[in-house]
C-alpha positions in Angstrom: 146.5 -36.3 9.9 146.4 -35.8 6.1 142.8 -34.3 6.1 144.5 -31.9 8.7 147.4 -31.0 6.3 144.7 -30.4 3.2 142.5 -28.5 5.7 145.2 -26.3 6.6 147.1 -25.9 3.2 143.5 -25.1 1.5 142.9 -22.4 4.5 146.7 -20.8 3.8 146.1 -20.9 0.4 142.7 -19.0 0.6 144.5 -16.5 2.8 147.3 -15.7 0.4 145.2 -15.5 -2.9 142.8 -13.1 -0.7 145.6 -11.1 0.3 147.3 -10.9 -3.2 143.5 -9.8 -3.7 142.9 -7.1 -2.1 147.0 -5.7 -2.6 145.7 -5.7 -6.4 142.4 -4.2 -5.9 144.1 -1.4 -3.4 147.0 -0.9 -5.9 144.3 0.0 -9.1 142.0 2.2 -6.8 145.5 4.4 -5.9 146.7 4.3 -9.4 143.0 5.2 -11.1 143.0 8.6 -8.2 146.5 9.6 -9.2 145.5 9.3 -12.3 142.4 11.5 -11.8 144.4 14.3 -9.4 147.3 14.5 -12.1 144.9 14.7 -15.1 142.9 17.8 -12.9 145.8 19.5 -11.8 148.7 19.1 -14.5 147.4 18.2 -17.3 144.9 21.1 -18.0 147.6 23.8 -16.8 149.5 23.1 -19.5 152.7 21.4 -17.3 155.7 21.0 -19.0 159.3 20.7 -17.5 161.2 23.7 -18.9 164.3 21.8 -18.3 163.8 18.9 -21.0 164.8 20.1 -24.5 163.9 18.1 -28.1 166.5 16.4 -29.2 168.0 16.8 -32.5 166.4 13.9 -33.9 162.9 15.2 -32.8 163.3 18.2 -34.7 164.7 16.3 -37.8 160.9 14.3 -37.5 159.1 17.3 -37.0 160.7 19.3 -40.4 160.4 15.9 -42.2 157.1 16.0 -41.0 156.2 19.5 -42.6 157.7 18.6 -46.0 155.5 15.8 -46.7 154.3 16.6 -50.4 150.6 16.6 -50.7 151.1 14.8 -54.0 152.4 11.6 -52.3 149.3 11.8 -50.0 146.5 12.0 -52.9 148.8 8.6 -54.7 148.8 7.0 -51.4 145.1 7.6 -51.1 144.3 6.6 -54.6 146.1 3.5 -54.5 144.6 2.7 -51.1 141.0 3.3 -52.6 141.4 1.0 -55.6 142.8 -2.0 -53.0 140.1 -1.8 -51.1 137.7 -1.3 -53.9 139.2 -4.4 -55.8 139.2 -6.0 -52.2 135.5 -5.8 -52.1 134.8 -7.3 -55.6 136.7 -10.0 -55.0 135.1 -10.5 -51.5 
């Protein structure tokens, strides 16, 4: 009787991992073809809902983003350039 129950418990549990299989497998074809349809048919037409507007803080980033001073940059750059120079030497 106990061979029965393994039998049996080893044949439902077969069943189940092969159904949570091929769920999974079915699940990542469908998502990988929307995927492919919405990248050919909305992404290259340029698709934007004309309904959402940036918020406020958006737009602060985006000015913050256009005042950056290029003399920051070429410091952050140098300083950048000596760690990793001094990185190297030290190995």
């Amino acid at each position: 009787m106990n061979e029965s129950l393994v039998l049996q418990a080893l044949k439902l549990m077969v069943i189940g991992m092969g159904t949570v299989f091929l769920f999974l497998s079915l699940m990542i074809f469908l998502l990988n073809l929307q995927a492919k349809i919405v990248t050919k048919y909305f992404l290259k037409t340029g698709f934007q809902n004309p309904n959402l507007k940036e918020s406020k803080e958006v737009k602060k980033l985006k000015n913050k983003e256009e005042k950056i001073d290029l003399e920051v940059v070429a410091v952050i750059t140098a300083a950048v350039k000596r760690f990793r120079a001094k990185k190297a030497q030290n190995g």
